[in-house]
Every structure is written in C-alpha cells, then in structure tokens.
N, C-alpha and C positions, 0 to 999 in steps of 0.2 A: 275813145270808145272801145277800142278793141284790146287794147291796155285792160280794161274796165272787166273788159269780156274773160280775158286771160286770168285775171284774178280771182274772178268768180269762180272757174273751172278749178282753176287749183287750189282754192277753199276748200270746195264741194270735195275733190277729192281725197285733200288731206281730213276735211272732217270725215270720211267714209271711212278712212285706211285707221282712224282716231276710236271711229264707232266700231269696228273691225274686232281692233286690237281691245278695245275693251271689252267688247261680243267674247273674244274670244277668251278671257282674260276670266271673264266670269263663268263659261263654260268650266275653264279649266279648275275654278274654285270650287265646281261643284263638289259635296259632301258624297262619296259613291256608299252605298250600301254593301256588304261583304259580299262578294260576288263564288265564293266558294261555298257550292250548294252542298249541306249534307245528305248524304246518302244512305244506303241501307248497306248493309254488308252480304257480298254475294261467295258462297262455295260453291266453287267450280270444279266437274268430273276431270279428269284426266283429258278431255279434248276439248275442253272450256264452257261445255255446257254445264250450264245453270243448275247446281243440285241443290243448295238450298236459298233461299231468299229470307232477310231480317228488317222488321222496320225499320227507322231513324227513333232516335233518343225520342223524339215527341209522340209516336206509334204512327207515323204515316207513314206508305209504301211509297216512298221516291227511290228507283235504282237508275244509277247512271245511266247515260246511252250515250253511244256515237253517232256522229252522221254516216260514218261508212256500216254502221250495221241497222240504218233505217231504209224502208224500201223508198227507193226514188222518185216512185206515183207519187207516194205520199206529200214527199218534199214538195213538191212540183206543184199539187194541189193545194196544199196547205198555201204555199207564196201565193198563186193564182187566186185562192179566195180572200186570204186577210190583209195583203201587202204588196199588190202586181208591182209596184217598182222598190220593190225592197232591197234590189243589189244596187241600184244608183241614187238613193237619197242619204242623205247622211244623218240619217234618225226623226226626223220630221218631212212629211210627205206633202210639201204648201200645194200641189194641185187637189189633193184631196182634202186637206181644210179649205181651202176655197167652194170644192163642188160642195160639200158637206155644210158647210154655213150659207151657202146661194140657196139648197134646197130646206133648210132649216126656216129661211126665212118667206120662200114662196109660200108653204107649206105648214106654217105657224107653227109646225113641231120637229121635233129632229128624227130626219129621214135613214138616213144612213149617218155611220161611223168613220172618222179620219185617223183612229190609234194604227200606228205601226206596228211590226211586230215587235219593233228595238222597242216603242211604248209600253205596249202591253208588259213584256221583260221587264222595264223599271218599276209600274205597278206592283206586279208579283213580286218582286223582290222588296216592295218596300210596303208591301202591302195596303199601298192610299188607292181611294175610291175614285170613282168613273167618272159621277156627278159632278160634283163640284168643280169649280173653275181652278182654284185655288191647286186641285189634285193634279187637274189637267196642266199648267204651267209646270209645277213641279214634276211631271213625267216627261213634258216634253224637252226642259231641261236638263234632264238625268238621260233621255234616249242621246241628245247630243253629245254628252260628256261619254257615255257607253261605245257612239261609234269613233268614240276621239282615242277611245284606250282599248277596243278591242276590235279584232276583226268582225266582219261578216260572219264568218262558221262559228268563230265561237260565239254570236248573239244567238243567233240560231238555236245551236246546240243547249242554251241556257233554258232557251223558250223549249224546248224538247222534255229538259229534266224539271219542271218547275209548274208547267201548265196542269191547271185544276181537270180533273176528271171525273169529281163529283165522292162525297163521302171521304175517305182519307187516300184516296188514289191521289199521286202528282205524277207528272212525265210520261210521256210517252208510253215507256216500257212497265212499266204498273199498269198501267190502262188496255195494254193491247196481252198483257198476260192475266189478268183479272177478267175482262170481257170475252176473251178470245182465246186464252189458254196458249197461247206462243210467244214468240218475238216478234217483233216487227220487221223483221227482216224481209217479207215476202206477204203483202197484203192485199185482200179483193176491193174494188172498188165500191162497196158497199162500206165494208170495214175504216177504207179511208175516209169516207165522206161524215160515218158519224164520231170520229177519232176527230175531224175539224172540227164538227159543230158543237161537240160538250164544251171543251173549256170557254163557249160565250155564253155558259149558262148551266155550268156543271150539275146543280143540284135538279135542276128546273126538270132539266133533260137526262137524269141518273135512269139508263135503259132498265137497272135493276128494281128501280123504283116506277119512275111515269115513264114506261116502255111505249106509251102513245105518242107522247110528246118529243121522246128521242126519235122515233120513227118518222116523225113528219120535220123534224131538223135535220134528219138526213135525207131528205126529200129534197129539203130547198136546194140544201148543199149540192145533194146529185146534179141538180134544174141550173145552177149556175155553172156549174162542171164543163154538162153536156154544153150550155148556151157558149161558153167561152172556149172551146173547143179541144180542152184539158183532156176528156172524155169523149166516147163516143154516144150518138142516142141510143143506139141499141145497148152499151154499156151501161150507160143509166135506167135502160128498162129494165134490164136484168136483175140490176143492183137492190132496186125497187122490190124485187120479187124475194130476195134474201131475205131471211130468217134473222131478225136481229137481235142480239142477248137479252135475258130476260134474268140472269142470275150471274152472281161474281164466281167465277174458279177459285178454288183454292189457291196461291201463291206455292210452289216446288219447296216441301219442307223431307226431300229422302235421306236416309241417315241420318237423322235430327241427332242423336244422342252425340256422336262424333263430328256432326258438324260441327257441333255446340262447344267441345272440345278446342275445336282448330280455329274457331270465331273466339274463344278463350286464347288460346295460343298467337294469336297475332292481332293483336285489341289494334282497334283505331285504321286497320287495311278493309281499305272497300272489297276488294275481292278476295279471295283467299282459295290459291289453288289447291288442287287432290288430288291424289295418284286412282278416287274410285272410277268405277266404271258404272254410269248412270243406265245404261242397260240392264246392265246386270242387277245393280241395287234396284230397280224395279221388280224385274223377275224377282229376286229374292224374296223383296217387302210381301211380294204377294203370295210367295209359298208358306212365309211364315205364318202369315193370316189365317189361309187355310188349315195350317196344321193345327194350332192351337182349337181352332173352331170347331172342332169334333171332339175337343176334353174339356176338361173342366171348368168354369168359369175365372178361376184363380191360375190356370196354367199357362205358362211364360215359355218363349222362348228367344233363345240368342244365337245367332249366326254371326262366323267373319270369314271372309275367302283372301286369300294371300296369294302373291307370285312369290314361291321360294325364293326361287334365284336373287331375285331384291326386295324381298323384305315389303313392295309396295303392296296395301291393302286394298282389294279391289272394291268389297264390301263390305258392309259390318250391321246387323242387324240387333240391334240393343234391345229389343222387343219389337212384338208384332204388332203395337198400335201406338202413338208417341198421344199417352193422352190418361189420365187420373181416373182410373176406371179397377174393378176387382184383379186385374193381370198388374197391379201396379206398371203400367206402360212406360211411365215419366222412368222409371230406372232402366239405368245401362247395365244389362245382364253379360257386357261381354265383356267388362271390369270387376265384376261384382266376384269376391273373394268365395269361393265354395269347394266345399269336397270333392277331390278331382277320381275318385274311385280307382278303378283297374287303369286310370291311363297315365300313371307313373309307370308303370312296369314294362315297358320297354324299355325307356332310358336305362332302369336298373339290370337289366338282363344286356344290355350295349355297354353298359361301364366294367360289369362282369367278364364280357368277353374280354375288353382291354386289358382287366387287369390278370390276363392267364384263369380267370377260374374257372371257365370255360368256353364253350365254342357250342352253339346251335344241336350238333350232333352228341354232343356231351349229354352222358344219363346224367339224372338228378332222381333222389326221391319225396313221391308224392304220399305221405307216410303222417300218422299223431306226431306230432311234435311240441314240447315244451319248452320251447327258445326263454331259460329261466325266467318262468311266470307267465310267461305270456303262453297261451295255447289258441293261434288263429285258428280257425276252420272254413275250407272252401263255401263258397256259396249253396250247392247243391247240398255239402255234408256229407261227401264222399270222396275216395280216396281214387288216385289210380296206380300208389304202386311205383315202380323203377320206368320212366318215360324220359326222349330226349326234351332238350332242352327248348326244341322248338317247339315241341307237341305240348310243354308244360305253360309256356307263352300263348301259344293259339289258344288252347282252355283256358286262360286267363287263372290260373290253379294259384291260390293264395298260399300253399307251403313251400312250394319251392323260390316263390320270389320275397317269400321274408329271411331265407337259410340264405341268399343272395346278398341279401342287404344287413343279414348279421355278420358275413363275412367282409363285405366292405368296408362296415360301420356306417350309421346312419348319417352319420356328418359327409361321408363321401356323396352322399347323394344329396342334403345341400348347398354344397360345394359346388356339385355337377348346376343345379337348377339357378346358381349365381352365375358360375358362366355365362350358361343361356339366357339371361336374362329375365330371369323369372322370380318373380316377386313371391314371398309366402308369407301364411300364417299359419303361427304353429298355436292350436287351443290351449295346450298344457303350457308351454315355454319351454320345452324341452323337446329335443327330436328322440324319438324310441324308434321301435321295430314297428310301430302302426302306418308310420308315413307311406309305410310301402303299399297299405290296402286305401288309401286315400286318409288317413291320418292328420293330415293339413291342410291349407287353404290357398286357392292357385284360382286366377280368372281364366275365362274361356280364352281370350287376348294372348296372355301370357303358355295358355298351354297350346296353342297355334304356334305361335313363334317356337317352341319346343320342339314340336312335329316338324316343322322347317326345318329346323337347324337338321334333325335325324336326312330329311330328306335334300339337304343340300349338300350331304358329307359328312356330319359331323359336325360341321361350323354354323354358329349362330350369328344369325342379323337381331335386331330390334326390328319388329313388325312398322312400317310407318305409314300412316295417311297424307303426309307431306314429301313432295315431288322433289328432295332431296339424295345428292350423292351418298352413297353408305360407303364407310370403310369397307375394314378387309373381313372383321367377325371373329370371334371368340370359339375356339375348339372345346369342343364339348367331346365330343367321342373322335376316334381313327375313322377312317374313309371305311376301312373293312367292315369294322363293328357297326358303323350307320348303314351300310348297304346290307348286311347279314338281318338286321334288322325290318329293313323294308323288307326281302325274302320274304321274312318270315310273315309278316303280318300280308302280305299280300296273297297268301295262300291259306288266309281265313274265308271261309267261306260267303258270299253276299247275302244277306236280308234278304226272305221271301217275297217276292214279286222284283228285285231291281236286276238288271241286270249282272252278268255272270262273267269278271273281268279280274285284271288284276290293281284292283286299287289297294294299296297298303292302306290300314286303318286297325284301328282298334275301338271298342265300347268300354264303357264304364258307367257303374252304378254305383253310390252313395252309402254309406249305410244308413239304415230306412227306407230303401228310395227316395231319396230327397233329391236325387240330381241321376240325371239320364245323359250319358255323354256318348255322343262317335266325333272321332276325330280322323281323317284320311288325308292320302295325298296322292298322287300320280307325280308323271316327271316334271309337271309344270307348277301345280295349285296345291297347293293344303289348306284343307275346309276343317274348320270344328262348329258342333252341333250341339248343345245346351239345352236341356228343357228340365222345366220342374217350377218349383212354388218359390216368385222371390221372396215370401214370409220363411221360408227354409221348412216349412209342415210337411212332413209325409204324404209320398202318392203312392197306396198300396198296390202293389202289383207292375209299377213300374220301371221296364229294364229300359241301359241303353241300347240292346241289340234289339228290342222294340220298337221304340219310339224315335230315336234319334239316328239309328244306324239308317234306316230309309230316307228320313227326311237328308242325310250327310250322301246318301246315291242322288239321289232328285237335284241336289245341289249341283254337282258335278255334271249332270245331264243339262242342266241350265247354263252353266260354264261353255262348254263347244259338244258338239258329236259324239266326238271320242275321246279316251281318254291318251294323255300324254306317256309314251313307253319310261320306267324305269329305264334308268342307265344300266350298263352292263358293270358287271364286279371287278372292284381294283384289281389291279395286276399281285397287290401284297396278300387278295383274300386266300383264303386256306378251306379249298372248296372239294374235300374228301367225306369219304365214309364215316363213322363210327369207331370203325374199328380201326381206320387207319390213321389215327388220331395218337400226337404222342402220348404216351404213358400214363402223363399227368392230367393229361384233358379229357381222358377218355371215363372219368365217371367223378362226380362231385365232389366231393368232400368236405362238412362245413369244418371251417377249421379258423372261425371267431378269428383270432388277433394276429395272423398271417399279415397282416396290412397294416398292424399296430407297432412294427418295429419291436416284436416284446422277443424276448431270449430264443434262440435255436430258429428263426428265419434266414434265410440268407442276407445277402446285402450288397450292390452293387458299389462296389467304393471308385471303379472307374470303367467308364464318366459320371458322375455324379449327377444327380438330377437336377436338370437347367441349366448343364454345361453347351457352351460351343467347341466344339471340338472338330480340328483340322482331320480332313477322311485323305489318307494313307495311302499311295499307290499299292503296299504291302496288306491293306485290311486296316482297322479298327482294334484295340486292344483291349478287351475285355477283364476286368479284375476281381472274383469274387471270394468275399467274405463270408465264413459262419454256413448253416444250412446244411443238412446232408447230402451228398454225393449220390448218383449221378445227375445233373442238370439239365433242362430243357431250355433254351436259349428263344425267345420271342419277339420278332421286330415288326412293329406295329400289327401283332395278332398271329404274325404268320410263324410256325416252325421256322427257325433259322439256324440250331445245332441242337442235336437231342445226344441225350448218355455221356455226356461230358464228365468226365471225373476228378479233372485240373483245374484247381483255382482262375488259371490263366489261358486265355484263349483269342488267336487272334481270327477276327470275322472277316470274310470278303463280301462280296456282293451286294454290299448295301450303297445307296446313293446319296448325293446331297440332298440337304433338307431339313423337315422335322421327324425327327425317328420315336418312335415310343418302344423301349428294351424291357421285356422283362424276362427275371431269372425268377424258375420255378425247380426246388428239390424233388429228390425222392417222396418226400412226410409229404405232399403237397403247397407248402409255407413257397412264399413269393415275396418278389420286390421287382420293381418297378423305376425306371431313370426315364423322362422326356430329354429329348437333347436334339441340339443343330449343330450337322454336318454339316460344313461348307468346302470346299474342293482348295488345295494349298492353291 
C-alpha cells in the first residue's frame, strides 16, 4: 500500500515536472511581435530640450520616453490602478482572473477586468481585440513569453511608448505634451489621473473631443486613488476642481527649416542633437514675427546667431512663420542665394590692408571714375573727395572699394570667400568689378560665417548646428587686418532708437532694394539680419540701415545684457597717425596689375611664398627682385624696414609662426610671400 502510495506521488510529480516542461516549452515557442517600437525623431537644444518633434513614417505622434524621465506619482498610480501586483506576477495575474470570473458570473455580466499591464502590452503590440476568448489566450500567452524575455522596466517602459491616447497621440510623452504642453517629468494629480483613464478608452474619452466624458474618467480614477491611499482626499478634491484640457497643443516645431536639415542629416536617429539654444530661438521666432508684421504682406525675413569662437549656431530663423502663406514661410531664407550688397566690402578693405595697399588711415579718393567701362556711382550720387580709408568704409562709399578690388583683382576676392567658406553665385559667370557692390550671390548662413571669421581673427570656421569638434579654420585675413576692421565698423554709428555701444557691424542694400542686410558681432556673437521679398521684387524705399540694422540691435539685446568687449589689438597692429604712416601707405594709388606679377613690380625670391623657413638667431634673410628702390618691408601688416635700397636685407625681430611679408617699391607696385618660421 504505501509502495502504492510512493508511486502515485512520483507519477504526479514527474507528470507535473512533464506538464512544466512543456508549459514552458510552448511559452518559449511563442511567435513575439517586433518589439522595437518606432518612434518620431526628436531635435534636441543644446541642454537636450526638445526643439522640434516629427511624426513616425505612419503620421502618429509616438516619442520615446524613459522611466527616469517620468514623474513617479504617475508610475505609482498607474501600477495601483491597472495591475497592484504587477512586480510579482509573471504576466498573468490568476488572483484577479479568478475575482474577475467569480464576479462575471454572480453578476451575469462582466464586472471588472483581469488584463495586466505585461497583457495589455501584447494587445498593443499585436493589435488583437479585448472581446474575444480567442484574443484573450493569445495575450495572455504572449504576456508570458514577454516576462520570460524582458525585464520589468522594460515592459513598462513599452506600455509608456505604445498606450493610445486617443486620435493619433501614443505614449506617454505625446499625450502629456499635446494635452499639457510639457513633459512628464513633473505632473499634478489631476493630470495623472486622466493620463490613466484615456488609454481604457482613448477615443470615448478624447478631452479634446467629449471633454465631459474625460472629466468624469478622471473622477473615477481620482475616487480609486484617494480610496486606495495612492492619494490624499483632499488631493483628490483639489484635483476634482482642475481645469481639464479642452484643445491639443501644438507639438515644439522651432527652427523648422534647420531642424529639417539635421533630421535630413542623420536619417533613421531618433534624437538628434544641436548646438541651438531653445531660449533664445523662441525670443527670436517671436521678434521675427513681429517685425515682418508691420510691412508688407509678402515681406520675409531671416536671422542666424552664432558663437564665433565655435562656429556653434545658436539660432537660425528661416522665416517668421514655417507655413505656405504670401511671406513664402516653407523657404529657408538663411540659405537662400541673394545680393549681399555693401557687406562684401570689409573683407575687401581687410585683404587690402594685407596686401600693403593700405592701412585704415591711408587717403583714398572718393572721385568719377571709369574703371574701363564700368562707371559705379555711390548711393547718394555724390562724392566726398580725398577721405581715409576708414571714413570711405564707414560711408559705405562705392568708389573707393571698387579702385580696392581693381587693384587686387576680382579673383582675389573669390579666392578670399573660398577660404571662408563661402559658397557664390556669380549671374554673368564671370567675376568683374561689380562683385564688390554686391555683384553676386552669397546666403545669409554663408555671410555670418564670414563676419566670424573677420571677428575671430581672421580664421574661418564652418558655422555648425551640430555639437561637433571643429578643427583649427582657414585664414582668411592677418589677426591686424581682422581687428583694424572690427575698429573700424565699430565706430559706425547705431540705428535710431538702439542703444549707443560698440558693436561692429555693417548694412547693406541690393540693387533695387531687394535685400535689406545688417550684419554685427561683439566679442562673443555674430548675428546677420535678412529681410526682403523671397520672390526677389523690389521694396521701394527700403534700406538695410532701416530695416535690418535695428532689428540686428534687438537681437543682441535678446542675446544677454551687454554686450561682449572686443579684444584688444595684436601686438603686430600698426596703430599710428596718417601721417606717420610709411611713404607708401600713406595715400592710394590704383595701380591695377601690381598683384598680377606683370613687368616692373617687385618680387620676393626669398622666401618664396609657402616656404618654411628655419628663423636665424642672426635674423631672416630677405632677397628682392625687380621693383624700384627704396623699399618698404611688411610683416603681417606692420612696418618692419622702410627706405631700404639693397636688394638684400637681413630682418630681426620677427617670431615663429605664420608670417605674411610683403615688399612694397617707391611706384607703389607690391608683392607679397606667406611663410612659417619655425625656431632651429
């Protein structure tokens, strides 16, 4: 008998350990549904807030979430109302199918619900129905397979990104930014309770839609809260008393045009960080708005704010409304190719300095001129005569900086805008002497990074919206010639009504008025300022020291307080009089093909241009060719030997480095050697 007994027992258990193993055997066969939920692509500011948000490939708003960035009421409440033993069952909850089928059947209908939350999870994911039996086995065999292959947090976490919220909201963080307009990082006990009760009835209870019906699902929810002691009753009265949404919020769409860009730029990443600052691209959005909305129904404008130093963009305003309306909004005006007017003409007065033709205190004149065939004329249509060379720059005076750029050659300038990285288009296909009054075709984008480079030195970055290391930057002008430049424009006077400081900056207009430009910088920020018609039609009467020069003040004032000091001037700058200016610097001269290598210029034979050359405890040995006698000697802008009459000359005082030499004659004719010195 007890033989008998023994057998039975280890039947029993080996059939249990049998039924077990195939229990488990079939779990493990279960078919799982793709468990990698797609999501929306998020651009993130510079401190990882949210600047823009995109739907998924089907147009519904699912954006990830974590559990450490959900508030922990929430968590707390949610377990407490859908699933109280949801950390110790392992995907089916058999005390709650039991009470749930005991009261189904006292009660001839079904009372309450037994789905888990791991249940509800396999539903959504495989999107089978509630009703049917058929549904119900196959979720509850899928919630077992789910807790066999993932953790807790991350069932969770699924049910967070996945739960209906009514209309094409999913997850959490759609729901609580759509309803609520934030994160759920931090929510009221109101908010939490009707964030539980949509997804048992997303559409039923859409507050945007039957706001009666969501109100009184976040009744119940509160009423279980309080009863189970989740919440307080006076919390749940309170809660009661809140104001519950009645409209969806927009979804965070700032900087569209460049978001759009960088969601281009990195296909297939859910987030995608940015060097902007989501402060500030608000203030901005909203100065732009305003400005436009006092002109004309068709008038545009575009802003971008930049940290010189790195190149990182803080802003970029593409237009003042991202939307298919008379301003054309949908276009990105801060790329868009247009007449960049008077704000080429520093650069060319900075490459001038470099190349010996002259120096800030240098006369030029402001005089008719027929630069063969071509006859510019100032704006005004009037002359001023023999002025320096800063006064001819402040005026913006169109003779003397096309007599600049005939002496150069139009290719040096170019030249200079490939360094910097500056894209063009030329109408003709040819570069003439017009480029200089805005002749060709340059984005706002492009002539910011320009401004930078002037106000970083000399050396240009690539402007970037991506939180990337930059190299070292491209030389565009000497440290002197970029700082003689900020000088200069910093002692242009400010727009009527902005404040009275020293920001370097310059205006430019179009020909026609078609483009209104200010472009500034301080020692921190360089801002450019766009407005006009992106049809490119005419706006009679409109300047950039109008229109755009205030709106480039207002920007800065939105930036910080104050503004950033210029740097003090290189140690190499050449910071004298007029008249104490050598010989050769001391009044203009156009003198056309001085830079062309052509018969009677001098010539530097040594060091040759783009030599390295070992620097001499004795000095540097200097060798020059051709050119009339006596010489004025230039390292990197600065007087270095004047009245020289020997071919040969040895130089001291100069350091390792990058040097820029040039030899200028009696005639005024020049040349020009870059070179590195490196120390034996």
């Amino acid at each position: 008998m007890r033989a008998g007994w023994i057998f039975a027992a280890a039947l029993a258990l080996g059939l249990t350990a049998y039924g077990r193993d195939r229990f488990d055997m079939w779990i493990a066969d279960t078919d799982l549904p793709i468990l990698q939920v797609a999501v929306g692509t998020e651009v993130l500011d510079r401190n990882g807030e949210l600047l823009r948000a995109y739907t998924t490939a089907g147009g519904r708003w699912r954006l990830e979430v974590d559990l450490a960035e959900v508030d922990p009421d929430f968590l707390a409440g949610l377990i407490a109302y859908e699933d109280r033993r949801f950390y110790t069952h392992h995907g089916i909850d058999l005390r709650a199918l039991l009470r749930a089928g005991a009261q189904a059947l006292w009660n001839g209908r079904v009372v309450s619900g037994a789905s888990t939350l791991t249940m509800q999870v396999a539903r959504l994911l495989e999107g089978s129905g509630t009703g049917q039996m058929a549904g119900k086995w196959r979720q509850m065999r899928l919630a077992l397979a789910l807790e066999a292959q993932l953790t807790k947090r991350e069932i969770l976490q699924l049910y967070l990104n996945i739960a209906p919220y009514g209309g094409n909201l999913e997850g959490l963080r759609a729901a609580t930014l759509a309803y609520f307009g934030k994160e759920p990082r931090r929510l009221t006990p109101a908010e939490i309770a009707l964030l539980i009760a949509l997804p048992q009835s997303p559409e039923a209870r859409r507050p945007d839609r039957a706001p009666d019906a969501a109100i009184a699902a976040r009744a119940r929810v509160l009423a279980r809260l309080a009863r189970d002691g989740v919440i307080s009753i006076d919390e749940a009265t309170a809660a009661l008393r809140e104001a519950a949404p009645r409209t969806r919020a927009p979804f965070p769409a700032l900087a569209p045009h460049l978001a759009d860009r960088l969601r281009m730029a990195n296909s297939g990443a859910r987030q995608v960080p940015s060097t902007f600052d989501k402060a500030l691209q608000i203030s901005l959005e909203s100065l732009a708005l305003d400005t436009v909305s006092a002109m004309g129904a068709q008038v545009q404008i575009g802003i971008v704010v930049a940290n010189h130093s790195s190149g990182e963009i803080l802003a970029s305003i593409g237009s003042a409304a991202y939307r298919a309306d008379g301003r054309a909004g949908f276009m990105d005006m801060t790329i868009a190719s247009r007449s960049p007017g008077s704000t080429l003409k520093p650069l060319i007065y900075g490459l001038a300095f470099d190349e010996g033709l002259g120096h800030p205190e240098t006369l030029i004149d402001d005089r008719p001129t027929d630069f063969d065939g071509y006859r510019p004329q100032n704006f005004d249509r009037h002359f001023r005569g023999t002025l320096r060379m800063r006064a001819a720059l402040q005026q913006s005076l169109n003779i003397p900086v096309v007599a600049l750029t005939q002496a150069l050659g139009p290719s040096r300038l170019l030249s200079a805008l490939t360094r910097a990285g500056v894209a063009y288009d030329l109408p003709s296909g040819q570069a003439g002497l017009a480029i200089a009054l805005g002749g060709i075709g340059v984005s706002l984008q492009d002539l910011v990074q320009l401004y930078g480079a002037i106000a970083r030195g000399g050396v240009a970055l690539p402007l970037t919206a991506s939180p990337t290391r930059q190299g070292m930057g491209q030389r565009v002008l000497s440290r002197a010639s970029a700082w003689q430049l900020g000088d200069i424009l910093a002692g242009l006077p400010p727009p009527a009504g902005a404040p009275a400081n020293r920001l370097a900056y310059k205006t430019g207009t179009s020909y026609g008025n078609r483009d209104a430009w200010a472009i500034g910088y301080d020692g921190a920020h360089v801002v450019g300022v766009w407005i006009g018609r992106p049809d490119g039609t005419p706006m009679p009467g409109a300047l950039g020291v109008d229109l755009a020069a205030p709106v480039l003040f207002s920007a800065f004032a939105r930036i910080k307080p104050a503004l950033a000091p210029q740097p003090p001037a290189p140690p190499e700058t050449l910071l004298v009089a007029g008249d104490q200016l050598p010989e050769p610097l001391r009044q203009f001269r156009a003198r056309g093909a001085a830079f062309d290598a052509k018969l009677g210029a001098p010539k530097l034979i040594f060091p040759p241009d783009g030599a390295e050359v070992e620097l001499m405890t004795s000095g540097l040995l200097l060798r020059i060719e051709g050119g009339t006698a006596p010489y004025t000697i230039l390292a990197n802008n600065a007087p270095l030997r004047a009245g020289l009459t020997a071919p040969e000359v040895v130089v001291s005082s100069l350091t390792a480095g990058f040097v820029t030499l040039s030899v200028i004659d009696s005639q005024g004719r020049s040349t020009q050697s870059h070179i590195r010195l490196r120390n034996p």
